[in-house]
C-alpha positions in Angstrom: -18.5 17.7 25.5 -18.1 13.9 25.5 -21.1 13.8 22.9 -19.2 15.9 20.7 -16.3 14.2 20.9 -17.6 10.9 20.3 -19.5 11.7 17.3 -17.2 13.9 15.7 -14.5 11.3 16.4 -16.4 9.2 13.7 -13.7 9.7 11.5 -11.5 6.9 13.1 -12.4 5.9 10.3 -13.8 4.6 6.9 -14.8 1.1 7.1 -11.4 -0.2 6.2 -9.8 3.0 6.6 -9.5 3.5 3.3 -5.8 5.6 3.4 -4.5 2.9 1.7 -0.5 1.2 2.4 0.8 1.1 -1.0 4.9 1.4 -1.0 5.4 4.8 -2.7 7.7 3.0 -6.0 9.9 0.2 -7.2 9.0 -1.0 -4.1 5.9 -3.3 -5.2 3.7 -3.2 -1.8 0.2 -3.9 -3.1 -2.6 -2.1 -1.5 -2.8 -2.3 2.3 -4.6 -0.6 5.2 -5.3 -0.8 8.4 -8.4 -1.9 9.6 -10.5 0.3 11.6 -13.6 -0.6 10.8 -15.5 2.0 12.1 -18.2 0.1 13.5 -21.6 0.7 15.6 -22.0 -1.8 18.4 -25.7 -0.6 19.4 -27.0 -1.0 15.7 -26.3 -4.4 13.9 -26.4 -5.2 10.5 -25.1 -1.6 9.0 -23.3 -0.9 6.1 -20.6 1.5 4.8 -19.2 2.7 1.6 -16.1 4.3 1.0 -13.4 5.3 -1.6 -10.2 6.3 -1.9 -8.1 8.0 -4.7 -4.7 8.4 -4.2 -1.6 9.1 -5.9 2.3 9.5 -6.5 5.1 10.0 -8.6 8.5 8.0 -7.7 11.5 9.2 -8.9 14.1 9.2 -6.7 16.7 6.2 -6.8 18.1 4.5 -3.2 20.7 1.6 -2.9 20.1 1.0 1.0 19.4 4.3 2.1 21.7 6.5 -0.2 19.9 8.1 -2.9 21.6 8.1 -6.2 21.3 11.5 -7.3 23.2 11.4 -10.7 20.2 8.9 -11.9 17.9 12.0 -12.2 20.5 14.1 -12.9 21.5 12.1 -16.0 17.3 11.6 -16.3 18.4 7.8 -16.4 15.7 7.5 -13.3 12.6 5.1 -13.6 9.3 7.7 -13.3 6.1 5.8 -12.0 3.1 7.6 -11.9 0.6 5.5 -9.9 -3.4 6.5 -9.6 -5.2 3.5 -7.7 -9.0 3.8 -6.6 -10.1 1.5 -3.5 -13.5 0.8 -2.9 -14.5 -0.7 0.6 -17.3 -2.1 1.9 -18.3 -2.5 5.5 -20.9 -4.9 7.4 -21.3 -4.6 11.1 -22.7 -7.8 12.1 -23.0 -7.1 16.0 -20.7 -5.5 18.8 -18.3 -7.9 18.3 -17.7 -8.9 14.7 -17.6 -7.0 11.3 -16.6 -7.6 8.1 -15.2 -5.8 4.9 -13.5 -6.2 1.3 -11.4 -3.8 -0.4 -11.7 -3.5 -4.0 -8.6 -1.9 -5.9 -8.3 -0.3 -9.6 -5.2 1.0 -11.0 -3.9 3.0 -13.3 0.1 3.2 -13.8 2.0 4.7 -16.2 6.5 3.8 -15.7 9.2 5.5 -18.1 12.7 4.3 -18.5 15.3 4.1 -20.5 17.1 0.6 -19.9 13.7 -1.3 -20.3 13.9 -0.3 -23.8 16.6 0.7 -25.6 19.0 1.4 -23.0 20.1 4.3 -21.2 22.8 5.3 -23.6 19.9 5.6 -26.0 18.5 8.6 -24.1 15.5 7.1 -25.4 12.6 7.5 -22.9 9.5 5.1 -23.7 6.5 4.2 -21.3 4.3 1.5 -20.0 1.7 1.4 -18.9 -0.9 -1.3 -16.6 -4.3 -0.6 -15.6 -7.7 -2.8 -14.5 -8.6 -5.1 -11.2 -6.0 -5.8 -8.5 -5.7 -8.2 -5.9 -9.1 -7.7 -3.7 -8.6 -8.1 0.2 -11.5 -9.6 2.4 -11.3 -9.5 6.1 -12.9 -10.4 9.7 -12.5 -8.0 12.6 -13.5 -8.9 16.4 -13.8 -6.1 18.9 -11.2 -7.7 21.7 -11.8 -5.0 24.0 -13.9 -1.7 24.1 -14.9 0.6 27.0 -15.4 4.5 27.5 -11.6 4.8 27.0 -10.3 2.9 23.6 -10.7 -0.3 21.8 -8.8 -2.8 21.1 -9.4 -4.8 17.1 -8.0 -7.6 15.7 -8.8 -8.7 12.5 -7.7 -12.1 10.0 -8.3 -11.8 6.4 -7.3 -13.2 2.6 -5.8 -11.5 -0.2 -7.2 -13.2 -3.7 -5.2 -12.9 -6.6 -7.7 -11.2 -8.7 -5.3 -8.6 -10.6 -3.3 -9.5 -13.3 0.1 -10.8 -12.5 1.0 -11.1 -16.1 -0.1 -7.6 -17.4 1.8 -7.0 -20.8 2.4 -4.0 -22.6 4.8 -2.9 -25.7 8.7 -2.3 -25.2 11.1 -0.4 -28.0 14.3 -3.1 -28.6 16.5 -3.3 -31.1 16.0 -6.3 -34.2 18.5 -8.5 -34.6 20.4 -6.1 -37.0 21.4 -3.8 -34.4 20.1 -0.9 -36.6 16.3 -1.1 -36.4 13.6 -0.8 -33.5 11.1 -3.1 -32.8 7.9 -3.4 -30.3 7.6 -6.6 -28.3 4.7 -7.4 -26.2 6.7 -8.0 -22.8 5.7 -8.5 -19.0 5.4 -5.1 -17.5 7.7 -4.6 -14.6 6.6 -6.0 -11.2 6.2 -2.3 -9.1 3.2 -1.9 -11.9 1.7 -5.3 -12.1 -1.9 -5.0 -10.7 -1.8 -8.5 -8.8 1.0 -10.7 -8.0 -0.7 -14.2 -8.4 -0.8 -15.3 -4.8 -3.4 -16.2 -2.1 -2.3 -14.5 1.2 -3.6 -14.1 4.7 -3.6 -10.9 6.3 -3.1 -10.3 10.3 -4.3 -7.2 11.6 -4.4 -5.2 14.9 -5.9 -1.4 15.9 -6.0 0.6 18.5 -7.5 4.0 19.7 -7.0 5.6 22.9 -8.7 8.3 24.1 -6.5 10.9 26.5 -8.2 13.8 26.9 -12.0 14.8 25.7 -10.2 16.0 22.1 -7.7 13.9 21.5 -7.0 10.6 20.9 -3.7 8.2 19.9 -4.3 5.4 17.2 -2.2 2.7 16.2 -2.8 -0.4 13.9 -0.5 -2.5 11.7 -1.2 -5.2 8.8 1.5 -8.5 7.7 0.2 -9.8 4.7 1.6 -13.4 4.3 2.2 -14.8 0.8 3.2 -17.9 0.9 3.8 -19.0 -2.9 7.4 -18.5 -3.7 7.1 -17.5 -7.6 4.2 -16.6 -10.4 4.5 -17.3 -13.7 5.7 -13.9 -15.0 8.9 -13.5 -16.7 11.0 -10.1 -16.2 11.1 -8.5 -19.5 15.0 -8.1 -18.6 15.2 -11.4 -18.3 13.9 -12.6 -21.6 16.8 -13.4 -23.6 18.7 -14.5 -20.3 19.4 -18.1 -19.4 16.6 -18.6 -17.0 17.3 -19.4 -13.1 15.1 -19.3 -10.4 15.5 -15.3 -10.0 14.0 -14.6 -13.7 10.4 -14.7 -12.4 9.1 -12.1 -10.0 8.7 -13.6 -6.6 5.4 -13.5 -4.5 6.4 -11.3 -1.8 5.5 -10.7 2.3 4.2 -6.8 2.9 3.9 -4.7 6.7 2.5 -1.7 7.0 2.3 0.1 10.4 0.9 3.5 11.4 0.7 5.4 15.1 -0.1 9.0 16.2 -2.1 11.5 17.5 -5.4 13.1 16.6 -7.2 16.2 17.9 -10.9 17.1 17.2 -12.0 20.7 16.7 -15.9 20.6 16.2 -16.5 18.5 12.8 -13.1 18.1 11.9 -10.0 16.0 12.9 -6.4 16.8 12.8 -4.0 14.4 12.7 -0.7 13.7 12.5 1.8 10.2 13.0 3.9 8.1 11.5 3.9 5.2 9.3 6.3 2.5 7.7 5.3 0.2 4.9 8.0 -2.2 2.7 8.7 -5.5 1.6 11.0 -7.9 3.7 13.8 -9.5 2.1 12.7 -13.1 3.0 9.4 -14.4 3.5 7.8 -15.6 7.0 6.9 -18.9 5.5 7.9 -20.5 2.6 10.7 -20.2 -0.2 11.9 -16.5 -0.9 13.3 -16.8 -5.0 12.4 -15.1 -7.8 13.0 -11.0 -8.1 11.9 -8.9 -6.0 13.1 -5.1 -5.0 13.0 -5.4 -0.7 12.7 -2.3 1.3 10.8 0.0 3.4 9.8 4.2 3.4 9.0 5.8 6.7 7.0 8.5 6.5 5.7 11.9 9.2 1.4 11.4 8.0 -0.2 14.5 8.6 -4.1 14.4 8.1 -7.6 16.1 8.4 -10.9 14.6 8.3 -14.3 15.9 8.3 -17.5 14.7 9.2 -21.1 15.7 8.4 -24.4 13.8 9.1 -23.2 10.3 7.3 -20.8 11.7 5.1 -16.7 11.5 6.1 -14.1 13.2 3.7 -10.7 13.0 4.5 -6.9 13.4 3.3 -3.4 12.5 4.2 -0.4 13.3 2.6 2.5 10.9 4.2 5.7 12.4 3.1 9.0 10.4 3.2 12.1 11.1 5.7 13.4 7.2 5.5 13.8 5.3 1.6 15.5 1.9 2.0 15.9 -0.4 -0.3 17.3 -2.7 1.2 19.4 -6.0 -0.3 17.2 -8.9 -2.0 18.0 -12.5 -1.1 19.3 -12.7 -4.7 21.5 -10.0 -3.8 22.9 -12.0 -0.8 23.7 -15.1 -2.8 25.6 -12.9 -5.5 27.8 -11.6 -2.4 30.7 -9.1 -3.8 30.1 -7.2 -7.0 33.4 -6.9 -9.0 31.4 -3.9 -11.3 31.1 -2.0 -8.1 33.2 -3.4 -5.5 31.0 -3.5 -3.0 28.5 -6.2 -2.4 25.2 -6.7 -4.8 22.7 -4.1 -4.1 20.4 -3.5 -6.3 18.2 0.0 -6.6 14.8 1.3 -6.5 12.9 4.2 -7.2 11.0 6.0 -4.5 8.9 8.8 -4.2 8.5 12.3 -1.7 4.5 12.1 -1.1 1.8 10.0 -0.8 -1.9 12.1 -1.5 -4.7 10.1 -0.2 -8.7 11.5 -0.5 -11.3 10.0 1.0 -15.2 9.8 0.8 -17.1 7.4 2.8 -20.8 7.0 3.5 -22.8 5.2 6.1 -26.1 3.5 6.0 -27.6 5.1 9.3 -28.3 7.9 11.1 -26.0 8.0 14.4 -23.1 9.3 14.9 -20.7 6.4 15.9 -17.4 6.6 18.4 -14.4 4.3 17.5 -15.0 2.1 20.9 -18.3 1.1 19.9 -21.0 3.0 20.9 -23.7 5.1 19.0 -24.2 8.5 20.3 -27.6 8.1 21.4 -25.4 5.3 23.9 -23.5 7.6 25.4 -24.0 9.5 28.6 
């Protein structure tokens, strides 16, 4: 029983368990995921390949955690449709270190109205961003392992390998007031592949095993950013006198996931919970330029299955919790005469997440996620 539950527990999962974090909207959180590195302590110097394909459409409009329903209604609502490919790679250098990077590739495509002409145009135009994003390399040590769970940490670097400054064509009016033009204009910051900044990652997982079929998991990931600003210009802000909150900020990101996951012969079911967002103000360093902060919490069902070295999986995080919550610019502007009420500006959210999975592994054990081949395991 224990054999079969170590090796079919393989699926804790994917080197760099490639169910990516990735803010379902406005809210630009740029691909995230929590470690576990599925790793085989009795056989070093194994590899793994994964990729993931996931997607969403955001929609929805929040101001804290109040939707605004008469932006759809109206159809005055900013549509994202975001398809992003990761590919991981994981090296298992011995029982107690491993090591992996995380390649992403987007596709986005964003419609709106006030990006162009305006939304009493009812003029809908799109944008669209696509290429390299912002790779993530990371170390993991094994801080504690035994028959009944494991215990990783892991310390890593985000390099700003996507393009921070991707540019694409928006519909304005000339200077006559009469006629349209295209201007080549910074696309907006949820669909910028990178965001120009060198950040550390801090990461921690967990699996602990309660019964012969089930297991809990937790892990979490704070990617630290510490450059305040890049060098893109918001295409709003163009004709704008320019202040420090015209360029996009550099932003913090957290992601954390916990739940529960039962094994029935080769596959896994699973289901938890998970929160991912931006936080208002950075750990370290200055927090200007614009940036939309807030969080989704989302109920993450999920099955995996395993077979020989192959691992397919899915999840399909939908949302109960969209907050956007109030940007430091928003704090300096303090009460809003438009609205009466203070500053809070909006973003667009979206129901579902749908993550797929593949992953491959150079050998031919099964592994459990404390460490151990099954041919260890007695």
């Amino acid at each position: 029983m224990k054999i079969k539950f170590y090796s079919t527990i393989i699926v804790f999962l994917l080197s760099v368990y490639a169910v990516n974090s990735f803010a379902q909207g406005c809210v630009a959180v740029r691909n995230m995921n929590t470690a576990s590195n599925m790793y085989d302590s009795s056989q070093n110097g194994s590899w793994q390949f994964s990729m993931n394909y996931r997607y969403f459409r955001s929609y929805k409009h929040f101001v804290g955690d109040e939707e605004q329903k008469e932006r759809t209604e109206q159809k005055t609502n900013v549509i994202n449709h975001d398809n992003s490919w990761l590919l991981g790679i994981n090296y298992t250098h011995n029982k107690y270190w491993s090591f992996s990077a995380v390649i992403p590739v987007l596709y986005i495509d964003r419609s709106s109205l006030y990006e162009h002409l305006g939304n009493a145009s009812g003029e809908r135009y799109h944008t669209q961003s696509k290429g390299l994003g912002d790779i993530r390399v990371s170390g993991y040590f094994n801080a504690l392992s035994g028959k009944r769970g494991r215990l990783m940490v892991g310390l890593g670097a985000k390099l700003p390998t996507g393009n921070s400054n991707y540019a694409d064509y928006f519909h304005k009016k000339a200077a006559d007031g009469t006629t349209t033009v295209l201007q080549l204009l910074s696309v907006d910051q949820s669909i910028q592949p990178g965001d120009g900044g060198f950040g550390v990652t801090t990461e921690l997982d967990a699996v602990v095993s309660i019964t012969h079929s089930a297991f809990l998991y937790a892990g979490g990931v704070y990617l630290f950013n510490p450059r305040n600003t890049n060098n893109t210009l918001r295409s709003s802000a163009s004709t704008a006198p320019l202040n420090r909150w015209s360029y996009n900020s550099v932003t913090d990101q957290f992601f954390a996931r916990a739940g529960i996951r039962y094994v029935v012969r080769n596959f896994q079911l699973g289901v938890g919970g998970r929160v991912e967002g931006i936080p208002s103000k950075d750990a370290i360093g200055k927090s200007d330029g614009f940036r939309r902060p807030g969080y989704i919490a989302s109920v993450e069902p999920s099955v995996f299955y395993n077979t020989g070295n192959h691992t397919f999986g899915l999840n399909v995080p939908v949302a109960v919790v969209r907050n956007r919550t109030r940007s430091q610019n928003d704090i300096e502007k303090g009460w809003d005469p438009k609205t009466d009420k203070l500053a809070h500006g909006d973003a667009a959210f979206a129901d579902y997440l749908i993550s797929v999975t593949y992953a491959y592994r150079l050998n031919k054990k099964a592994i459990s996620p404390f460490g151990k081949s099954q041919s260890a395991i007695k």
